[in-house]
N, C-alpha and C positions, 0 to 999 in steps of 0.2 A: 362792715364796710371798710374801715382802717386795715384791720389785715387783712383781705383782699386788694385792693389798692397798696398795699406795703408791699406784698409779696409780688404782686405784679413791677413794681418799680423794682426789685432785688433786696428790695432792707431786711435785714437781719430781727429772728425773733426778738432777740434785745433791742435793737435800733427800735421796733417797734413799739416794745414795750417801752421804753421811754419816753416815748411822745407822749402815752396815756397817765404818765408818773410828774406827779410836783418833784421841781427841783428843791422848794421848798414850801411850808407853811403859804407864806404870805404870796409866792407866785403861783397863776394859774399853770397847769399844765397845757401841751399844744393843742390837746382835743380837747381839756375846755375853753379853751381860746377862738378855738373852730366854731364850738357848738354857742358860743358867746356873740360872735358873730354873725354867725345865722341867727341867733334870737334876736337880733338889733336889727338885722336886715328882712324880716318877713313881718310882713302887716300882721297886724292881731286880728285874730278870726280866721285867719289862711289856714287849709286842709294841711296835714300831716305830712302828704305827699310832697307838697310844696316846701314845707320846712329840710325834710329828708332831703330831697332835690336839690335844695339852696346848700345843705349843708355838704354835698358831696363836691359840687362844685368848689366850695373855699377848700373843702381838702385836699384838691387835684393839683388847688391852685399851692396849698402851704407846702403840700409834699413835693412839688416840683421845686421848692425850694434847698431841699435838702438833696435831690436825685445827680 
């Protein structure tokens, strides 16, 4: 899903792969930040689909941030 949505926005195989990369140890990276997120925001016991779902949404929303 990230590199479709990257590549769709134009970012660069590296740009990409940094999202998925710790700048360090003790910080999350952007897509666990993403997927952090959706786990905070889907009720427990919600279908898979819903999670998937929720999570595509924060990435449309974080990658706009960078576009």
């Amino acid at each position: 899903m990230l590199l479709k949505k990257g590549v769709e926005k134009g970012f660069t195989p590296f740009f990409i792969g940094n999202i998925m990369c710790r700048e360090n140890l003790n910080k999350q990276s952007v897509i666990e930040e993403i997927f952090q997120e959706a786990d905070d925001l889907v009720l427990p016991g919600s279908s898979e689909t819903a999670f998937i779902e929720t999570v595509s949404q924060i990435m449309d929303r974080r990658l706009g941030l960078f576009a």
